[in-house]
N, C-alpha and C positions, 0 to 999 in steps of 0.2 A: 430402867425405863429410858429407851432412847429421846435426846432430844434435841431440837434445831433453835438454831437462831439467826433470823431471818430477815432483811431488809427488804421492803415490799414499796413497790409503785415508782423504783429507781433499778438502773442499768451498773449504776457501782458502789461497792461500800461503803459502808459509814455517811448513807443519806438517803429520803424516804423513811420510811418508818418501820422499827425495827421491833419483829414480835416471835416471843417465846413458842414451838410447838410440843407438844408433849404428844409424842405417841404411845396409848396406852393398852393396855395386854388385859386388862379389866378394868372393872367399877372403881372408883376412886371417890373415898368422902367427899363433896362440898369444903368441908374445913382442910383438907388435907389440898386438896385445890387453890384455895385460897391461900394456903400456907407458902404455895409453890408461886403462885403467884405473885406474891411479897417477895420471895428470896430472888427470884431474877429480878422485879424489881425496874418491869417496862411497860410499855402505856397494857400492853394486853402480852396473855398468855393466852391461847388456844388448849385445847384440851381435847384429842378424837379418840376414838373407838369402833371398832366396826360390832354394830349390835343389830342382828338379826339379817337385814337386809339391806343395809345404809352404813353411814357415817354420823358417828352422835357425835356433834361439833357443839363446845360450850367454852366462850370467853371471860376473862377473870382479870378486871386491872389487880395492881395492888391495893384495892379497898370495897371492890363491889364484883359479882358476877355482872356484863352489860347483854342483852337481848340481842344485839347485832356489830357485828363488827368486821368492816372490809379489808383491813388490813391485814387481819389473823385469818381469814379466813385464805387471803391470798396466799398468804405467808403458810397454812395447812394444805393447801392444794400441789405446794413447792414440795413440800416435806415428802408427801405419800410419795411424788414422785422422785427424790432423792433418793427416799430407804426401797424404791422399787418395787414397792407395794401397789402404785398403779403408773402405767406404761403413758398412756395416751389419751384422747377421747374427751368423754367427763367422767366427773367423778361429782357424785350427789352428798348431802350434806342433809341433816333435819337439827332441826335448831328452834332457838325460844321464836323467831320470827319465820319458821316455817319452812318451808325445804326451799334447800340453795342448791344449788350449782356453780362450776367449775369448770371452766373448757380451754383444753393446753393451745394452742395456737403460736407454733416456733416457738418466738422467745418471750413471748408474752401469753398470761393465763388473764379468761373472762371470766370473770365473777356474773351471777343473773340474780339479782334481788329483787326483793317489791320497790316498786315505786312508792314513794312515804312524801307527796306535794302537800308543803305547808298552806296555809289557812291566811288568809291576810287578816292580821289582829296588830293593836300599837303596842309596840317593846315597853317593858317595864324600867320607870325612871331607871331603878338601879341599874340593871345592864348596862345602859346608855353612861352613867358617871363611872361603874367600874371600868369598863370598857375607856374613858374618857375620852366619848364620840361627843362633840359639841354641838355637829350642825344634824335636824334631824335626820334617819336613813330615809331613801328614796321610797324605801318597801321595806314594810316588816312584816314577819307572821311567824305561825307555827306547827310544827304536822301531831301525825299521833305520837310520835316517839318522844315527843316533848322536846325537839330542836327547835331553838329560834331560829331566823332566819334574817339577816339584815341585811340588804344592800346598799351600801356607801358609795355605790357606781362607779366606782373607778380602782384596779388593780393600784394603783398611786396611794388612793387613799388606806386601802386595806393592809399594803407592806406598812404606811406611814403609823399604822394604829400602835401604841402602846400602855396597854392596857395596865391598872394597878392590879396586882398579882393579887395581894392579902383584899382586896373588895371583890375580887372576881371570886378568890376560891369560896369566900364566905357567900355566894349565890346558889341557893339549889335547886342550881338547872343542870342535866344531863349531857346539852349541849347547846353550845351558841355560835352560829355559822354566820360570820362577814365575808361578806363578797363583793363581787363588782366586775364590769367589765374587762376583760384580760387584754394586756399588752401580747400584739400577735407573736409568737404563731397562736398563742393561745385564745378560747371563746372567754375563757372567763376564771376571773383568780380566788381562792378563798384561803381563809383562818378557821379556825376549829380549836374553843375552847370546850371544858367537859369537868365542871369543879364538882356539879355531884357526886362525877366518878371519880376523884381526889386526882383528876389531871388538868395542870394548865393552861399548856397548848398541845394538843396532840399534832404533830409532825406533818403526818396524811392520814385522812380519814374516808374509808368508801364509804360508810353507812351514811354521810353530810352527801354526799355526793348523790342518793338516793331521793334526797330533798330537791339538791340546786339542779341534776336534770330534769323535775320535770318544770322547775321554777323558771330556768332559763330557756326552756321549751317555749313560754308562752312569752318571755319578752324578746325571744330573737327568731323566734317564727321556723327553728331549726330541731333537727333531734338528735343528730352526732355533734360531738364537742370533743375537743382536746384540751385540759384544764391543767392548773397548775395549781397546787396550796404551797403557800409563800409563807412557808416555818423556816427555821431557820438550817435543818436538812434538804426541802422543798420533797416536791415530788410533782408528777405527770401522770396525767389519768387519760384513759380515753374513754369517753364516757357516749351511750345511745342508748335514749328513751326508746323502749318499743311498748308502746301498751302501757301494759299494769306492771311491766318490769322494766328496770334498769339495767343495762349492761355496763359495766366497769370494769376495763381490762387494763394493765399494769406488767412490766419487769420486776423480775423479782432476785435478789443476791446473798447466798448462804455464806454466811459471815462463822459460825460455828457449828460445830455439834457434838455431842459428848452424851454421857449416862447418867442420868440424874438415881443417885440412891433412896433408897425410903424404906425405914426398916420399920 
């Protein structure tokens, strides 16, 4: 089985966020998935197929299949077009959160997801002490996907966060997205934790960015942004609300690729 390894939402290696693709020739167990998952041993494994008339796109950290994830799927749209399997255009996707899309654009590829606008609700004490934010956030909420959402208002404040590791992973939330106003050229900076999904900080995340455009839609009166997640890889997004979908388009950097065995 051919497979990639892929730095997503950056222009060079070894920064932005880096996800396994497996291109597969058939059906592949769940458990055998998982298992592959574990051995690379990165925030996400992508896993395609072409079945029937599509692309069966399914992500897998090492401890949970996740329903959406921008960075593998970045990182899958790189791949097809690596191994030459699709040239140009787009290239479609059906997945746990519904048909995606893909659109090559030079040297950056668009992602088209659902819009996922969190809910204004108050953050749960714990977040706030694991996290060890003291002053309350400006805005908190949460969407369907079960992302929090916090803005601390200021990119300053959101690099400055250091959060306790063993309180955060013991939270089980899927994801918890700090933000805040972005130091220019950028609209706006985030973090992205994910302990349900047995990951700390994930690197870059487009599926967060599904939340914070349409969030930052309604406090900056705008719908293109240029974003940056301030891990410790970082990465750059550019991101525009249209509608009921989000666009998120990104650089992406083939760091590997070899043949994964499986007897």
């Amino acid at each position: 089985m051919k497979y990639y390894i892929i730095d997503a939402f950056t222009d060079r290696e070894f920064a932005g966020n880096p996800a396994a693709v497996c291109l597969l020739q058939e059906p592949l167990a769940d458990e055998v998935m998982a298992s592959i998952a574990r051995e690379m041993n990165l925030s996400e494994t992508a896993f395609v197929l072409w079945e029937n008339d599509a692309w069966r796109l399914r992500w897998f950290t090492p401890t949970v299949e996740v329903p959406l994830c921008g960075h593998g799927t970045l990182a899958t749209a790189r791949a097809l077009r690596e191994a030459g399997i699709v040239t140009d255009g787009e290239v479609y996707f059906r997945s746990l959160s519904g048909d995606l899309a893909a659109r090559y654009q030079e040297d950056q590829i668009e992602l088209d997801f659902p819009s996922l606008p969190p809910t204004p609700v108050p953050v749960p004490e714990a977040v706030l002490d694991a996290l060890r934010i003291k002053t309350a956030p400006r805005w908190s909420g949460v969407n369907d996907h079960d992302y929090w959402l916090l803005d601390l208002g200021s990119a300053a404040a959101v690099r400055a966060l250091t959060p306790d590791r063993t309180a955060t992973m013991a939270i089980d939330l899927p994801g918890i997205i700090v933000t805040g106003a972005g130091d220019a050229p950028y609209d706006f900076t985030s973090r992205f934790f994910a302990p349900a999904d047995g990951i700390f900080e994930d690197p870059v995340t487009g599926s967060a960015h599904a939340a914070l455009a349409p969030y930052w839609s309604n406090v900056l009166g705008k719908t293109d942004f240029l974003a940056f997640q301030a891990s410790s890889r970082g990465g750059i997004l550019k991101v525009r609300l249209a509608g009921d979908r989000v666009l998120i388009a990104g650089e992406t950097v083939v760091v590997a690729t070899g043949d994964l065995r499986i007897s």
